[in-house]
C-alpha positions in Angstrom: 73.1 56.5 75.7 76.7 56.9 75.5 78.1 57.7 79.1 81.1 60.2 77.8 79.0 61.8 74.8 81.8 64.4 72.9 81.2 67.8 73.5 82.4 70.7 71.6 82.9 74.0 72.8 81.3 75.5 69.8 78.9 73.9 67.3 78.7 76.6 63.9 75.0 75.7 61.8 76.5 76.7 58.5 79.6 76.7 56.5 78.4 79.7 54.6 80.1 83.4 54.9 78.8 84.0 58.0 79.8 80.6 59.3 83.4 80.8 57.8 83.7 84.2 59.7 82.5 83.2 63.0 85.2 80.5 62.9 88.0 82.6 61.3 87.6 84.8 63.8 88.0 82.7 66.7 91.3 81.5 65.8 92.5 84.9 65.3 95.1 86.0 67.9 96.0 89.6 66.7 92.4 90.8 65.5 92.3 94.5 63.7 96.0 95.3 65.9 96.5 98.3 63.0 93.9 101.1 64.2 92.3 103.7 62.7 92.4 107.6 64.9 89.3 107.1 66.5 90.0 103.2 67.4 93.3 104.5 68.3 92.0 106.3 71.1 89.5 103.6 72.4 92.8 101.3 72.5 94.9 104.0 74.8 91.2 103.7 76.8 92.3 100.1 76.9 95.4 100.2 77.7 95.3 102.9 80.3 93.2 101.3 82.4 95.0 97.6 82.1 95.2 96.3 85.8 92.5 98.9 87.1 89.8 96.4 86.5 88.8 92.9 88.1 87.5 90.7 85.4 85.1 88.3 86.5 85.0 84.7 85.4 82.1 83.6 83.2 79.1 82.3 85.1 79.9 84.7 88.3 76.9 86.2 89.0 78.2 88.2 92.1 79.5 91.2 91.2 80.0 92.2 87.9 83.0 94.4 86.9 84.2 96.3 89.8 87.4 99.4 90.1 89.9 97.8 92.7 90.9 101.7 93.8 89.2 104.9 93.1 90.5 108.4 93.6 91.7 111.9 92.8 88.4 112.9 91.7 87.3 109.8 90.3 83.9 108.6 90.1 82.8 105.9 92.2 82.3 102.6 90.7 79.3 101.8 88.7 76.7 99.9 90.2 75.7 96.4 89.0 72.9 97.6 86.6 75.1 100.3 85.0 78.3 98.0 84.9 76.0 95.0 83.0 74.8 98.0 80.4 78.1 99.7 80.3 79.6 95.9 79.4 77.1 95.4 76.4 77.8 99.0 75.0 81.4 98.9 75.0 81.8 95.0 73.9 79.3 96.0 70.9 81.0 99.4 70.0 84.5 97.5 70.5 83.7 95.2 68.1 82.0 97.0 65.6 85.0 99.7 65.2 87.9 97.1 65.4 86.6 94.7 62.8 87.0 97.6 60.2 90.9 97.5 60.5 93.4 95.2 59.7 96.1 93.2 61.4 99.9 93.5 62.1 100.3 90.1 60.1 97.8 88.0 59.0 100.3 85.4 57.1 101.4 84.9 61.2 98.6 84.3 62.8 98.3 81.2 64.4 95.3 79.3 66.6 94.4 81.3 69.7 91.5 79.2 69.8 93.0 76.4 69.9 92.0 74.7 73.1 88.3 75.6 71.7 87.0 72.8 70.2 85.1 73.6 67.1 82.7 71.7 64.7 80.6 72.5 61.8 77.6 71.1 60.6 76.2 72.2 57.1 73.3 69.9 55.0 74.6 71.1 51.6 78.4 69.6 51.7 81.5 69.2 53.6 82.9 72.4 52.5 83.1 75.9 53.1 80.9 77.7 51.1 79.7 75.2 49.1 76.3 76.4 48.8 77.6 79.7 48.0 80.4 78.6 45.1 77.0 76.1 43.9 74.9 79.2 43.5 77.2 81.8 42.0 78.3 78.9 39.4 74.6 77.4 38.3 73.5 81.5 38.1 77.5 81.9 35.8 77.4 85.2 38.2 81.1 86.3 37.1 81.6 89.4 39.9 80.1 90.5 43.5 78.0 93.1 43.7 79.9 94.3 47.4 83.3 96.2 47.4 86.4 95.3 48.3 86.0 95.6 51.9 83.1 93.5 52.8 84.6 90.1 53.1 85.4 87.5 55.9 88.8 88.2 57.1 89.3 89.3 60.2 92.8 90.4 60.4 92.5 92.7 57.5 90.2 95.2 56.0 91.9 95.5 53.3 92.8 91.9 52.3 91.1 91.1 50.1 93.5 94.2 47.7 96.3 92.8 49.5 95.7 89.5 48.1 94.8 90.8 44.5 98.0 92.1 44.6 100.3 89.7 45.9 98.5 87.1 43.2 98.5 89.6 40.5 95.1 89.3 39.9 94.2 93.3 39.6 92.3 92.3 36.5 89.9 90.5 38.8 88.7 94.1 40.3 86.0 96.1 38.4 85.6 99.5 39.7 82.1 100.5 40.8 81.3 103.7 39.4 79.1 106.1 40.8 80.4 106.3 44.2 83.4 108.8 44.5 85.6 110.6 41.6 83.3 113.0 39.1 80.0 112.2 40.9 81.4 113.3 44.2 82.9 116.5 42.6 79.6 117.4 41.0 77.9 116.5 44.7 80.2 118.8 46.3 79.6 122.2 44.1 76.0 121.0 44.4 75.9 121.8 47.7 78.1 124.9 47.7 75.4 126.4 45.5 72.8 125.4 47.6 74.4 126.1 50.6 74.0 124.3 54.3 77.0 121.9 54.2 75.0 119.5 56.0 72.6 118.6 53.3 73.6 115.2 50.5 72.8 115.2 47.0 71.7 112.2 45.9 72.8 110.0 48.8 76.7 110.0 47.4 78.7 110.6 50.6 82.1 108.4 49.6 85.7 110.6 49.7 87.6 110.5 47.0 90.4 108.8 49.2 88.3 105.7 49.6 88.4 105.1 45.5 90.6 102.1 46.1 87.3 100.4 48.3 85.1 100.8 45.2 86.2 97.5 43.2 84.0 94.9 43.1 86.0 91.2 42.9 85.3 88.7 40.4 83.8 85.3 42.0 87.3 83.3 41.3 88.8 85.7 43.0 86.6 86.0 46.3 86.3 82.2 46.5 90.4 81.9 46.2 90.6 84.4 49.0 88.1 82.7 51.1 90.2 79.4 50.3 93.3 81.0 51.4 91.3 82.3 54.5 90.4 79.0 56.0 94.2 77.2 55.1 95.7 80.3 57.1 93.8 79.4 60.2 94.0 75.7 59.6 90.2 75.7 58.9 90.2 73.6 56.0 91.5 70.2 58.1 89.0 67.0 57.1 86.1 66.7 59.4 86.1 70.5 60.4 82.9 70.4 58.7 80.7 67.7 58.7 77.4 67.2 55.9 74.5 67.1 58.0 71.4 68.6 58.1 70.7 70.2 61.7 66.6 69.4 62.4 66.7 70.0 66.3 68.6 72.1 68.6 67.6 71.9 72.0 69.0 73.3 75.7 69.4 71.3 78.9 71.0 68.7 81.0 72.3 65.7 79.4 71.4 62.9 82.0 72.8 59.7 82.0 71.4 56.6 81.7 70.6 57.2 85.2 68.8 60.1 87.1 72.5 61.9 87.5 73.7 64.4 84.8 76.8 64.0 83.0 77.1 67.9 83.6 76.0 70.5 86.2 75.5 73.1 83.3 73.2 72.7 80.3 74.4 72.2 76.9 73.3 72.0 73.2 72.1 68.9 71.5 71.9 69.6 68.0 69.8 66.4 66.3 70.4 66.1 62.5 68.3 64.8 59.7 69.9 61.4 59.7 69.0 61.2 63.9 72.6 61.8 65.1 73.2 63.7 67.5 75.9 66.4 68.7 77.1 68.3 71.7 78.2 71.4 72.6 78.6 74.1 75.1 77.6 77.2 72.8 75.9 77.0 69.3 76.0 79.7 66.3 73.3 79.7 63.9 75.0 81.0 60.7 72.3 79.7 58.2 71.9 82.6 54.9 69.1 82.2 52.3 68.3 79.2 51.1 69.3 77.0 54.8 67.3 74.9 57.0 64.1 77.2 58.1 63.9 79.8 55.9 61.0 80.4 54.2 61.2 80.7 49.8 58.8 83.4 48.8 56.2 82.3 46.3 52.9 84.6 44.8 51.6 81.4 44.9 52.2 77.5 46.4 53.2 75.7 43.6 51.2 72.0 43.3 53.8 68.8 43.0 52.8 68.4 39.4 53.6 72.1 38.7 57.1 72.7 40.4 60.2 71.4 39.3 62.2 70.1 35.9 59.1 70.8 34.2 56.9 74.0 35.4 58.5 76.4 37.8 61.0 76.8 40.7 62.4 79.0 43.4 65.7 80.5 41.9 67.1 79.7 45.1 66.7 75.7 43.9 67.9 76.1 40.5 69.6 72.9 39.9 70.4 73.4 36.1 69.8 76.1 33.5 67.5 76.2 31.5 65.1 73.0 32.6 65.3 70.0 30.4 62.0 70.8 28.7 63.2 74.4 27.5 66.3 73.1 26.7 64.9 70.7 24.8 63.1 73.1 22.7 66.0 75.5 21.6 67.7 72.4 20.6 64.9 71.9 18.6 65.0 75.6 17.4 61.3 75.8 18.8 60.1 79.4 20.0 60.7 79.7 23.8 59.1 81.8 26.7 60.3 82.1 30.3 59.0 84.5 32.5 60.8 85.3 35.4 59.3 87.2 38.6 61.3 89.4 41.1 62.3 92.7 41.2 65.5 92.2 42.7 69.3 91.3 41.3 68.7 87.7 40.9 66.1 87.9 38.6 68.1 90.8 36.2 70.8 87.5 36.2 68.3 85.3 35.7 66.9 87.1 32.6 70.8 87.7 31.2 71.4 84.3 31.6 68.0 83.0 29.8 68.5 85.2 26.4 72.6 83.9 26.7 71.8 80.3 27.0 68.8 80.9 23.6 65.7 81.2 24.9 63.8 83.2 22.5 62.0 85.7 24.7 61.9 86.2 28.3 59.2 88.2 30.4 60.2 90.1 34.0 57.2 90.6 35.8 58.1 93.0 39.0 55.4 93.6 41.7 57.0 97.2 42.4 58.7 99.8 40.2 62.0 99.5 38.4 64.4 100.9 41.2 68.4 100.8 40.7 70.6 101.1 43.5 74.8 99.9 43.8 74.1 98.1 46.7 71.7 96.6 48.9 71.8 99.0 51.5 72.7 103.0 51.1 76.1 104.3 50.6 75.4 106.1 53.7 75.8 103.0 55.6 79.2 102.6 54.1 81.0 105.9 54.0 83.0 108.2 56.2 79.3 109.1 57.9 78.1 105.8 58.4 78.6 106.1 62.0 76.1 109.0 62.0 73.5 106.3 60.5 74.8 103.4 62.9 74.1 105.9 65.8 70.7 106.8 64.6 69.6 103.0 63.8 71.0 102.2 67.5 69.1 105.2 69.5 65.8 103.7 68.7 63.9 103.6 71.7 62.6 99.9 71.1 63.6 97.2 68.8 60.0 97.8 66.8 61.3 101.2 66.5 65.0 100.0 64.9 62.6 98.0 62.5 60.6 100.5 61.1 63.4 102.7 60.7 63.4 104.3 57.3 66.6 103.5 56.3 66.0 99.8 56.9 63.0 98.4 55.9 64.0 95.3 54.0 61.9 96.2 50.9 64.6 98.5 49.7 66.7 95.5 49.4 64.8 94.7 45.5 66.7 96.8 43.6 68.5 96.5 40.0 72.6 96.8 39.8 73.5 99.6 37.7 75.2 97.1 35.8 72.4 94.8 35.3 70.4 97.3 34.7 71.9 98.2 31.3 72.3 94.3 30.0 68.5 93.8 30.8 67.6 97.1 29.0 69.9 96.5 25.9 68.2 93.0 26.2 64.7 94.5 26.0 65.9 97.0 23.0 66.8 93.6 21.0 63.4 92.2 21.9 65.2 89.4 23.7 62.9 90.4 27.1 59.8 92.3 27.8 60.0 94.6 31.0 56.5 94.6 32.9 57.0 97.0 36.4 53.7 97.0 38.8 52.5 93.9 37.1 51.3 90.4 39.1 50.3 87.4 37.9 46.1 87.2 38.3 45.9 83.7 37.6 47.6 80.6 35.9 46.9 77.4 34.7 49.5 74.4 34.0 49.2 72.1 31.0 50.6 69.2 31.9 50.7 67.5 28.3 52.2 70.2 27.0 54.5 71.3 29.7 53.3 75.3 29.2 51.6 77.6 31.8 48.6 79.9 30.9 49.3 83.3 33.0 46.6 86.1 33.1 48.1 89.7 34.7 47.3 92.6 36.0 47.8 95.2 34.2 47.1 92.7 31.2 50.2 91.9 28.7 48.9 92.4 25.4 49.6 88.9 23.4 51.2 87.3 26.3 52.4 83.6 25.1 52.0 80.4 26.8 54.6 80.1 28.8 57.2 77.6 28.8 59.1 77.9 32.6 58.3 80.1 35.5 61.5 81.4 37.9 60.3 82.7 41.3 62.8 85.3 42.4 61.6 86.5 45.1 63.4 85.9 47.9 62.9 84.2 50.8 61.8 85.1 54.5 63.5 83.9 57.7 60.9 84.0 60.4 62.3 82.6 63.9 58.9 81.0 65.2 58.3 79.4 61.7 62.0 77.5 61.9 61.5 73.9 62.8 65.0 73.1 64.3 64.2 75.8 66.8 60.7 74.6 68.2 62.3 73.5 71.6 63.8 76.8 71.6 61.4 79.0 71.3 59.3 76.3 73.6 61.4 76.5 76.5 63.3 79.8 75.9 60.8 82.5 74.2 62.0 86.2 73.5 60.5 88.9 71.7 60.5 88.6 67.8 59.7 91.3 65.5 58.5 90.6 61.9 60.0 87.2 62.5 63.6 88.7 63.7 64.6 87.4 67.2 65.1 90.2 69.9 68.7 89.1 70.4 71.1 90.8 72.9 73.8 92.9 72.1 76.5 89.9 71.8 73.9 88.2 69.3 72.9 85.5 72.1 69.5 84.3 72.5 69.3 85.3 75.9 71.6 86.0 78.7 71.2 82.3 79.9 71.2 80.7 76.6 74.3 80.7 74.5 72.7 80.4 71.0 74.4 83.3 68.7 72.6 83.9 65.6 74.2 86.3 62.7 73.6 86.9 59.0 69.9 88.3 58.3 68.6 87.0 61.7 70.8 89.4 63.7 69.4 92.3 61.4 68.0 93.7 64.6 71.8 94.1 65.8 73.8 94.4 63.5 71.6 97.1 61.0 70.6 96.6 57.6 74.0 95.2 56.5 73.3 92.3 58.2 72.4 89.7 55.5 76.1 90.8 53.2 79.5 89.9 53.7 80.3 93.0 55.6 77.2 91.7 58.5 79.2 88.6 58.4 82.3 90.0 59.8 80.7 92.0 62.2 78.3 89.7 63.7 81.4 87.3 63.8 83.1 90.1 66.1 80.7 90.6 68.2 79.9 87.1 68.8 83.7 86.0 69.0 83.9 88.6 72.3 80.8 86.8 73.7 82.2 83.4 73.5 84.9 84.1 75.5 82.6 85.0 79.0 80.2 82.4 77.4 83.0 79.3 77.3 85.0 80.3 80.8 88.4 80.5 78.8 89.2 83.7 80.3 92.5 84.3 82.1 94.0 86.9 84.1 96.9 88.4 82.7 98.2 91.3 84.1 94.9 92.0 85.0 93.9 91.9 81.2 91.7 89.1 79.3 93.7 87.1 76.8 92.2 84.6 74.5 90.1 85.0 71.1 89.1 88.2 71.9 92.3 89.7 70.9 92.7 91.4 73.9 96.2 89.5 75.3 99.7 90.0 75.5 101.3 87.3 73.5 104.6 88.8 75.1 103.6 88.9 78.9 105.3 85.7 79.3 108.9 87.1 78.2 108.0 89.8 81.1 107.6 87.2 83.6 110.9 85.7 82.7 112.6 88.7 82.6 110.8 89.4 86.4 109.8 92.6 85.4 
């Protein structure tokens, strides 16, 4: 073994969203600096007590935070146990509020991480949100479904509109209709009539003054922004992100070749498919559907001989569209048949993009009715009460309890786009595609020779053709205890998991002694049922950005205030001590 094995501060598993926001957001030195009334006031909390408080160096295990002076009335200072609980709930509401708001000037913003040294592994390229721009492009998925607001940035809420504008691109926005404007008008004399101005009609609870949120962006658009994202923070520099597979993570001393360590703390060794191996202090998992250990849902296991080119796939391996043997037969001008099963988005731009590209009919088998919904969580969670719905998800007594809670089971998340909804129905009224809610496939049968399946449902479909392809969309499931590059961890390390979510604590870590952050859907137990969208991305990267800076020891005592990634620094204090003051 190498004696003097590199190791990185920070190791990011993914160059997705969630990735690209974890690292955007350490090497952002002004984070949300432009506040909003109510995080106006938790920053004169801030501020007012700047130089009241010792902050203790990562790794001290003595103390905790402490007052140096108390008096005129105060209280006295916390004990250890309330001080540890205080310090979770104010670094998770902290982070939550401020990453809502933007920053004095993100075209300024230079590396306040830049002593952290950074690497990112991803098994699908070697850049950012290549998985991502691969996905969108094979589906030909021309616009989001998430507003304006739910991106990666984490300088600005509103950047993404700020960039639309600067590149005269306001063409690229489609306004999402349904949320504010005549629909809030008719919500609002609604509940005049009925009285009790507490009660919603319909679940629309957006103000008119938010109109400008409701635009969804076209894919060029997001990409180009994410592009100009990771050039401002110098993300896009060659071997920032490196194509390999992570197989392995485990959590320990490194020894030597020898009995002695290299180290008297434990680090990450992070083994990829090809056996290579990397090192680092702290790790983020920032893996999304479709990345190393998460599961593809299928109704069935598909046999070697009957998935791929030829019978069936996950629409989350899509490699081209349509497969070579349906293809084959339009170009022949041959009768065609796909069926496609899912009752989510995907499978609505599946079935669009089947009838475009010629085949002659398609069938959408859904195991569940035919629900429509804007987005994949309420509106609730996204308008001026959200914090009402945030506060109810967060007083549940246990984490079983924030699982079950109605407004977050995950099978909401199958739901039509109003949009979508209309192409597949105008679809269906051409006879292009057959619509089949509360229908499953009973059995099937694969002709090899022929290259058709033989499906028998329940309800029956009356003259139901042989069937030419098969598209699974029905998502996938991430179950911690079922991930292979985290057996060691769960081994050596175990925590509580729900329905295969990891008990995490509030900074997204593991556990208190092991620095592993997880975000996206596997921090859907912290971060609420926007975890697995863009706008989960940019909180979980918040919180875990706050984390990292106990977690890594860069703390230092300025004034009696922490500087570093967490935004909370004085880039002026040194003019001060110049100027003696």
């Amino acid at each position: 073994m190498n004696a003097d094995p590199e190791i990185h501060d920070v190791i990011i598993v993914g160059a997705g969203p969630c990735g690209l926001g974890v690292a955007a957001r350490l090497h952002e030195e002004t984070p949300s600096a432009v506040f909003t009334d109510e995080e106006h006031q938790r920053y004169h909390w801030i501020k007012k007590h700047t130089g009241k408080m010792n902050l203790v160096q990562a790794g001290s295990k003595k103390k905790g935070v402490r007052a140096q002076k108390w008096n005129r009335g105060q209280k006295p200072p916390p004990s250890e146990t309330e001080t540890k609980h205080e310090n979770h709930k104010e670094r998770r509401d902290s982070a939550d509020s401020a990453s809502s708001v933007p920053s004095l000037s993100s075209a300024s913003s230079t590396s306040s991480a830049g002593s952290i040294s950074t690497l990112v592994l991803d098994g699908s390229g070697d850049q950012w949100m290549q998985r991502w721009n691969n996905a969108f492009r094979t589906l030909e998925i021309k616009q989001l479904r998430s507003p304006m607001f739910f991106h990666v940035d984490p300088g600005d809420r509103d950047g993404m509109l700020a960039y639309a504008q600067e590149t005269g691109r306001e063409d690229d926005l489609w306004e999402i209709s349904g949320c504010v404007g005549k629909e809030m008008s008719k919500h609002k004399k609604k509940k005049r009539r009925q009285g009790g101005k507490n009660q919603t009609i319909g679940g629309v609870e957006i103000d008119e003054r938010d109109r400008k949120d409701y635009f969804s962006p076209s894919t060029g658009l997001f990409a180009d922004y994410c592009a100009s994202i990771t050039h401002r923070y110098g993300l896009d520099e060659p071997g920032t992100i490196l194509k390999h597979e992570v197989t392995d993570i485990t959590y320990d001393y490194l020894p030597e070749d020898g009995d002695s360590p290299v180290s008297n703390s434990k680090i990450f060794t992070l083994t990829t498919s090809s056996g290579q191996k990397f090192y680092s202090r702290a790790a983020v998992l920032a893996i999304g559907a479709g990345g190393a250990g998460i599961n593809k849902i299928f109704p069935w296991k598909p046999s070697s001989k009957e998935e791929g080119a030829e019978g069936c796939c996950h629409s989350m391996e899509i490699k081209e569209f349509p497969s070579p043997n349906v293809r084959q037969k339009i170009s022949a001008r041959w009768q065609t048949n796909v069926v496609i099963v899912g009752g989510g988005l995907s499978s609505a731009q599946i079935l669009d993009m089947a009838v475009r590209k010629g085949v002659t009919k398609v069938w959408l088998l859904m195991r569940s009715g035919f629900k429509v919904k804007q987005f994949d969580i309420s509106l609730a969670w996204m308008g001026k009460y959200k914090n009402w719905e945030k506060a109810a998800f967060w007083s549940a007594d246990t984490d079983e309890g924030i699982f079950r809670h109605k407004r977050y089971h995950y099978e909401e998340r199958r739901q039509y786009h109003p949009r979508y909804t209309k192409i597949v129905k105008q679809h269906a009224a051409h006879g292009r595609a057959s619509i089949h809610p509360n229908t499953v496939i009973k059995s099937h049968e694969y002709d090899v020779e022929s290259k058709t399946w033989t499906l028998t449902t329940d309800p029956p479909i009356p003259n139901l053709p042989p069937i030419d392809y098969i598209y699974f969309a029905t998502g996938a499931r991430a179950d911690v205890l079922e991930m292979p590059l985290l057996d060691h961890i769960n081994e050596q390390y175990p925590i509580e998991v729900i329905e295969g979510l990891p008990c995490l604590t509030e900074d997204l870590m593991w556990r208190d002694d092991v620095p592993l952050y997880m975000t996206g859907r596997m921090a859907g137990l912290r971060l609420g049922p926007g975890a697995p969208n863009l706008e989960g991305a940019r909180l979980g990267a918040e919180r875990i950005s706050w984390s990292l800076e106990e977690t890594l020891g860069k703390n230092r005592e300025v004034g009696e205030q922490c500087e570093g990634f967490c935004g909370l620094g004085n880039r002026y204090a040194s003019l001060l001590e110049e100027a003696g003051e």
